[in-house]
Structure formats: C-alpha cells, structure tokens
TIRO-249237 format. One record per residue (C-alpha): residue in one letter; chain; x, y, z. Coordinates in steps of 0.001 Angstrom, whole numbers. Each point is the difference from the previous one (the first is absolute). Last residue first. Layout:
N
+------+-----+---------+---------+---------+
| type | mol |       u |       v |       w |
+------+-----+---------+---------+---------+
|    A |   A |       X |       Y |       Z |
...
+------+-----+---------+---------+---------+
This chain:
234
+------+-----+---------+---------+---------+
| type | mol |       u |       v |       w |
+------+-----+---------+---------+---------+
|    X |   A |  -82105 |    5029 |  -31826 |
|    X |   A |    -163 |   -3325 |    -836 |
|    X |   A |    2863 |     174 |   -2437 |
|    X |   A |    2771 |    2501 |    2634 |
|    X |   A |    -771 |   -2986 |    2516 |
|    X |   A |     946 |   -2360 |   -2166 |
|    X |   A |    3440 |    1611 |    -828 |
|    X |   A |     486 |     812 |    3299 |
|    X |   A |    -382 |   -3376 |    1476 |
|    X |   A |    2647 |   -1120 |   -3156 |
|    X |   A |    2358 |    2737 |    1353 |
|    X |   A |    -729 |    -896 |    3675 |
|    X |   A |     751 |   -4057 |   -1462 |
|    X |   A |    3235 |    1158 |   -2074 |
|    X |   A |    1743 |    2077 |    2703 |
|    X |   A |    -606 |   -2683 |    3029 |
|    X |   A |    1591 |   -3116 |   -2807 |
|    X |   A |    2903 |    2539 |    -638 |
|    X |   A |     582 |     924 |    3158 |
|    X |   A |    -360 |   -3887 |    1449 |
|    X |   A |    2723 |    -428 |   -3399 |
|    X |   A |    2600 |    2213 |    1677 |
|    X |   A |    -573 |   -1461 |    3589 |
|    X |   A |    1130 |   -3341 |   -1127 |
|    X |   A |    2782 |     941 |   -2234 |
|    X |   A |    1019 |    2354 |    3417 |
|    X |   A |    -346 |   -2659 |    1899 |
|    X |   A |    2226 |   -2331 |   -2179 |
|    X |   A |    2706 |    2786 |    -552 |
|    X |   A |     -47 |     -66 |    3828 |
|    X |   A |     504 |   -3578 |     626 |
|    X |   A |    2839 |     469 |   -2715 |
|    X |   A |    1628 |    2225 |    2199 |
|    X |   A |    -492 |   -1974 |    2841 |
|    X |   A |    1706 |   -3388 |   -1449 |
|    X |   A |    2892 |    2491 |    -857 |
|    X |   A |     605 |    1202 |    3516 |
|    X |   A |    -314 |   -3632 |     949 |
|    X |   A |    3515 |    -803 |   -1744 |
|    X |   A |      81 |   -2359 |   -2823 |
|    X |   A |    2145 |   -2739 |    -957 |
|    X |   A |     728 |    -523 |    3708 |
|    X |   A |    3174 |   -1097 |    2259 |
|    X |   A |    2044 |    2096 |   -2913 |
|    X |   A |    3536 |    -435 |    1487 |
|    X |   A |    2306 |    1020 |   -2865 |
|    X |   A |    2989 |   -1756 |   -1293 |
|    X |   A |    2026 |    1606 |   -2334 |
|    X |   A |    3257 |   -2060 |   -1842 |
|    X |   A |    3238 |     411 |    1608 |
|    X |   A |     833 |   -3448 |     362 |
|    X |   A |    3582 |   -1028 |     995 |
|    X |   A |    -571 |   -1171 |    3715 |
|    X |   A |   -4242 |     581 |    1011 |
|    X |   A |   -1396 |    2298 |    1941 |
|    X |   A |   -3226 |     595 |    2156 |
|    X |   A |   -1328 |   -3449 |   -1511 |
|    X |   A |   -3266 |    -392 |   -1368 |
|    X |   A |   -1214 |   -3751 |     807 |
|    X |   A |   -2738 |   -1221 |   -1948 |
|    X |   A |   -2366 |   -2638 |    1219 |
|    X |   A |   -1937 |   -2906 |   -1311 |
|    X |   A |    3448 |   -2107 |    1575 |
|    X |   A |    1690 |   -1990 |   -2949 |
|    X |   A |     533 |   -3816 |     599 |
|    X |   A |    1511 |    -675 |   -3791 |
|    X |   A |   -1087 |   -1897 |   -2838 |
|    X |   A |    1129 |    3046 |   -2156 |
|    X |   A |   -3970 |     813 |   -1928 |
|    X |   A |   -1844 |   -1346 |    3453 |
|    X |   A |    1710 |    2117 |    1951 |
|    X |   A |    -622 |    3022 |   -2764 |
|    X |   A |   -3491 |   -1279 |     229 |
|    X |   A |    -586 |     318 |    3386 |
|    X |   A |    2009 |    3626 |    -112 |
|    X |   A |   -2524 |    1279 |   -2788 |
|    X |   A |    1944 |    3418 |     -92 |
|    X |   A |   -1798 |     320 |   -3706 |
|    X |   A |    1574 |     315 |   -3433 |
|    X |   A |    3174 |   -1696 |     402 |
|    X |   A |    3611 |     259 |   -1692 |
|    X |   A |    2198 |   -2745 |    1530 |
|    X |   A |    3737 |    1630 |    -319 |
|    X |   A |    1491 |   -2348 |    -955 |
|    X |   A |   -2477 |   -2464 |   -1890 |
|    X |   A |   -3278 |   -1298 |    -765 |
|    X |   A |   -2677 |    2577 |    -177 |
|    X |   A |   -2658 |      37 |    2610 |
|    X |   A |   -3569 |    1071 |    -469 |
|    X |   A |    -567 |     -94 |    3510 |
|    X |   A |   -3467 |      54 |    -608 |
|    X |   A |   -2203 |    2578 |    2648 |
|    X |   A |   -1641 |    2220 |   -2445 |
|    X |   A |   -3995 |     131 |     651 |
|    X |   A |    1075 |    -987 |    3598 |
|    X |   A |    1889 |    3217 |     545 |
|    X |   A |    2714 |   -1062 |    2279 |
|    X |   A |     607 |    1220 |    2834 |
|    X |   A |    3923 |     146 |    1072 |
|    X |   A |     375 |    -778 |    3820 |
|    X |   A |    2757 |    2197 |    1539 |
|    X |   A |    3217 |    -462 |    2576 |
|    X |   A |    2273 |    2505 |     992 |
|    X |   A |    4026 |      19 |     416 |
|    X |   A |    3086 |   -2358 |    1014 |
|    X |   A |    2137 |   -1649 |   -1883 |
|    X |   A |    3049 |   -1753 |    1556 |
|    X |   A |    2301 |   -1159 |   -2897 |
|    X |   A |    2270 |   -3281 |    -744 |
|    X |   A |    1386 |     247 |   -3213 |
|    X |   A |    -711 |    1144 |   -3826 |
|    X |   A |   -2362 |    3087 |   -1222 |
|    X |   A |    -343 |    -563 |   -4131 |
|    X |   A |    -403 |    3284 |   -1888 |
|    X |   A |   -3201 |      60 |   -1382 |
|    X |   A |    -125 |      98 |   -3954 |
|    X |   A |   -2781 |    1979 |   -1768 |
|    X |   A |   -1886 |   -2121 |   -2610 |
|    X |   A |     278 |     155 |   -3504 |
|    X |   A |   -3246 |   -1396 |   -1983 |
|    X |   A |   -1881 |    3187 |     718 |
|    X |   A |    2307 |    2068 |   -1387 |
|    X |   A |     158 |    4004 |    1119 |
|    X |   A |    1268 |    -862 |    3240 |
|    X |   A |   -2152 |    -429 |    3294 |
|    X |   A |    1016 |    1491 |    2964 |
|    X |   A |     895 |   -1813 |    3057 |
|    X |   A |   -1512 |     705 |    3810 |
|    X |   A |     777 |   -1973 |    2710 |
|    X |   A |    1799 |   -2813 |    1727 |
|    X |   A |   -3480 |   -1760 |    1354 |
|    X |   A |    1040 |   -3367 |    1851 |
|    X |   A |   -1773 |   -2743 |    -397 |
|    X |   A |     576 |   -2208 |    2898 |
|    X |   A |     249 |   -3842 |     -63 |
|    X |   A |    -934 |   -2966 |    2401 |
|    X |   A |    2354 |   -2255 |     801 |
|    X |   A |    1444 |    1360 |    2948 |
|    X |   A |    3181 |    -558 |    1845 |
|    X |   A |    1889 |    3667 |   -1678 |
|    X |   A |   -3112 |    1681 |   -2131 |
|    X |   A |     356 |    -840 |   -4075 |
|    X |   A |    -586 |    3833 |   -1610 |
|    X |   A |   -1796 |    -289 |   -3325 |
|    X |   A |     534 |    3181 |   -1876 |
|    X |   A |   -2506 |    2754 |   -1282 |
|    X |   A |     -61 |    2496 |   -2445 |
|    X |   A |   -2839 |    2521 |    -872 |
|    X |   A |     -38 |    1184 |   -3543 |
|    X |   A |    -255 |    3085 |   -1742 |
|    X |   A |   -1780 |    2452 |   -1167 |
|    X |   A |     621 |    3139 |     844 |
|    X |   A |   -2273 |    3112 |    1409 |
|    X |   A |    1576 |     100 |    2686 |
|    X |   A |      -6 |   -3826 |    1047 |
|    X |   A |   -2215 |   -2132 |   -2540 |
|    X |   A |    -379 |   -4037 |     -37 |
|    X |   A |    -968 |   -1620 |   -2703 |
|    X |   A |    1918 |   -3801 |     699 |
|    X |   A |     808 |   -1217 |    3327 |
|    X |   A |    3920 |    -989 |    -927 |
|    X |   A |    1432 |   -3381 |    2208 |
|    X |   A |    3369 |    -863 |    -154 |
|    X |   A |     852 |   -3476 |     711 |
|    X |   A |    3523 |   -1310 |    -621 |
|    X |   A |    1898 |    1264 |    3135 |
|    X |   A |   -2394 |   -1645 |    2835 |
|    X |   A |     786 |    2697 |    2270 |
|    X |   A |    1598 |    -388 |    3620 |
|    X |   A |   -1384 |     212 |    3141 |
|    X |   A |      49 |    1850 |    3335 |
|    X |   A |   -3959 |    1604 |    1106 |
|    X |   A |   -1163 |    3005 |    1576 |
|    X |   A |   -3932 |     719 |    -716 |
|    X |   A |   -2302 |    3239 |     816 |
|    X |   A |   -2998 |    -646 |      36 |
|    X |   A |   -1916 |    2309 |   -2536 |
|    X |   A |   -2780 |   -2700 |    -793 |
|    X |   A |      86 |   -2872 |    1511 |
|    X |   A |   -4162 |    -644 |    1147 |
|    X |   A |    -319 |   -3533 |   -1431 |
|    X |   A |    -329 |   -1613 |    3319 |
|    X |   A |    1174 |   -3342 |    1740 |
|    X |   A |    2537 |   -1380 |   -2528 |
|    X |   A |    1522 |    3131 |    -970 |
|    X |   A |     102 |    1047 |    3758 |
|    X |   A |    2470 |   -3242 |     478 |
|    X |   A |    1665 |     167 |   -3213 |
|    X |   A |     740 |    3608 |     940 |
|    X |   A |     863 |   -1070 |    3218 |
|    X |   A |    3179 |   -2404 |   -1283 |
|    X |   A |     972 |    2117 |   -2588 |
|    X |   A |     714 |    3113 |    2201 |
|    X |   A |   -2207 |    2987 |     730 |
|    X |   A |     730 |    3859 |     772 |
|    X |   A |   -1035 |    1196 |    2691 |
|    X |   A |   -3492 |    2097 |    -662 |
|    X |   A |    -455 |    3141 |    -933 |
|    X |   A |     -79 |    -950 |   -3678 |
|    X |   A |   -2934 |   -1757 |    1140 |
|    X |   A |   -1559 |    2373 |    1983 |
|    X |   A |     146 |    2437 |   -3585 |
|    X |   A |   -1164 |   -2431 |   -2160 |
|    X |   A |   -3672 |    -341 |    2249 |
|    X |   A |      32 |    3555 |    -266 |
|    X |   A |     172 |    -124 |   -3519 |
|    X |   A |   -2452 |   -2983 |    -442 |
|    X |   A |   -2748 |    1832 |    2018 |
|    X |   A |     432 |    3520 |   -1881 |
|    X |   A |    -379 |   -2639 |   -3253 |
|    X |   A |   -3131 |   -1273 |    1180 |
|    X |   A |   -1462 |    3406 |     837 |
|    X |   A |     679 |    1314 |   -3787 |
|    X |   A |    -918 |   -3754 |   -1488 |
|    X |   A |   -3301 |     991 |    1955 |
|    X |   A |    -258 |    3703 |   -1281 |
|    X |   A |     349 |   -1489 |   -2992 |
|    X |   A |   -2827 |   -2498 |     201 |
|    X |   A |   -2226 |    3073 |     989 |
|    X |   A |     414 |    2012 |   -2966 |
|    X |   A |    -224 |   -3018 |   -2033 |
|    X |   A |   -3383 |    -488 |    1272 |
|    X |   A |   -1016 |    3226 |    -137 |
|    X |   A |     610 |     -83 |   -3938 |
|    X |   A |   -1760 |   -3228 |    -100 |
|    X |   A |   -3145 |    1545 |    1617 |
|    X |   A |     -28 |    2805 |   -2410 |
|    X |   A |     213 |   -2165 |   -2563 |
|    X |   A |   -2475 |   -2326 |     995 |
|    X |   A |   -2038 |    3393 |     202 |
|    X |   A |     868 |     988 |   -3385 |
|    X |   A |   -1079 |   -3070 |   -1633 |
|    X |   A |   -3239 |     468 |    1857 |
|    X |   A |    -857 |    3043 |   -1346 |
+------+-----+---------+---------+---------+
C-alpha cells in the first residue's frame, strides 16, 4: 500500500510539473512575441542589452558583415520532416566589431555516408543580414561540442562557448536566423520552443488520468477486500 501511494503522489506530481512547463512556456511565447514587435536592434545595443540582461530571445537583429569563408559549422542529428539531417551554420564577422555572429543558414540533409559531408555553397561579399535571434539550450547530460576538425566542422551540441573556444574566435552565445540569405535555399524554420504548451497539457492529463486510474484500482480492491471479510464473519 504504500508503494502505491508514493506512486500516486509521483504521478500528481508530474501532472502538476507539466502544467508548470505548460504556463512557463505561454509566458515565454508572449514574451517572443513583444520582442519580435520590437524595432529591430543594431550591434552596438545588442552588446549593450547583452551585457545588462540575458533576456534576447526573438529580437529581431540587422547587421552588415561578411563571412569568414573557411568555417562551416554542421549541428549534427538534427531531423526536419521526418529527415535527418544537419543544421548548418556560418560565422558572420560584423562591420567595426570584433565580436562574431553565428548565423543559422538552414536545413541540410544527410547522405547515405556518414564520412561524406554535404557541401555549403560559399556566400562571398559585403551583406546586410537581418532576422531573429534565439538561445540554443543545451541538455547538460549532452552538452560536448564534440567537434571534428575540418570544413565543414561537424558538432554534436550548439555549445557556442565551446565552439569559441574550439576557433579562438570572439563568438556571441547567440544565433542569428536570418529572414534570407544570397544563394542558400536551404529551410529555416522559427521554432522559439521545442515544445508547445498544448503538448505539456496533454501529458498533464495522461498523468491525471494514470493517477486517477490506479486511486480506482486501489478504491476497487479495498471495498472488494471489505467485502470479502465481511461475506467470512457473516
């Protein structure tokens, strides 16, 4: 019996803790949304809000550059459609700055070799980019870079510290995804969250109903067992 009450109680539990990540994420999607409403920012006061809070998320960015040509960077495992893929980045070097950008340029599916990676056509010249800016979490049970040495860079985790670290260069723990881009056609989709808070409340209520299942169960097995002894007095 008291197994199945811890269980019971852990059951609620989760039940509850989803409905939390449910309300959290309704708060980080509005919170997105006034962002994106927001003029868009330049180098100068993103460094400036950068250094003064850590809330970036879904600004909108418009920056002139030009790409460091011999670093291509592929975020290994990634899945679009039902495909697996990769997700390819480029280091974008910001006109009288020296910090760097990493600039998302999409979606690129894997071949059937492993050891042959896809080629990104190179994007030359002077370029304004302008477009969104995200924070990629990273799950702390798998956060190496896991970097492979060449072009392109295949890495395991969107460990931007460590990327910087990896190239000796001044890259911002940010990721720019542009509206467009000159010469890339690959996908880029805006996914703010990795899960929407519809889905944290449907498994809040496959929780309650686990939970309310087995307080059936445990209320049909003790009037069955009252019966029983009941029926063996009498």
């Amino acid at each position: 019996m008291l197994f199945t009450l811890v269980l019971f109680a852990v059951l609620v539990k989760l039940g509850f803790w989803q409905l939390e990540r449910a309300e959290e994420k309704r708060e980080l999607l509005a919170s997105l949304a006034e962002h994106q409403q927001a003029s868009p920012l330049s180098m100068d006061s993103l460094l400036a809000r950068q250094a003064s809070s850590d809330d970036l998320e879904g600004y909108r960015l418009e920056v002139t550059g030009e790409f460091i040509p011999e670093i291509t960077v592929l975020l290994d495992n990634q899945v679009l459609d039902g495909q697996v893929g990769y997700k390819a980045f480029r280091l974008l070097r910001v006109n009288g700055f020296q910090s760097v950008l990493l600039v998302e340029l999409g979606f690129v599916p894997a071949g059937k070799d492993r050891a042959a990676l896809p080629r990104i056509e190179p994007i030359d010249g002077q370029l304004s980019v302008k477009g969104r800016i995200y924070r990629r979490k990273l799950n702390p049970l798998s956060d190496d870079l896991a970097a492979e040495a060449g072009d392109p860079m295949r890495i395991q985790a969107l460990n931007i510290p460590s990327l910087a670290a990896q190239l000796q260069l001044g890259i911002l723990d940010l990721v720019l995804q542009p509206d467009s881009l000159p010469g890339t056609p690959l996908i880029r989709r805006w996914m703010p969250v990795n899960m929407p808070p519809e889905k944290h409340l449907g498994y809040a209520a496959q929780w309650f109903s686990l939970a309310a299942a087995l307080a059936l169960l445990v209320i049909f097995y003790v009037v069955k067992t009252r019966k029983k002894q009941n029926e063996l007095r009498d």
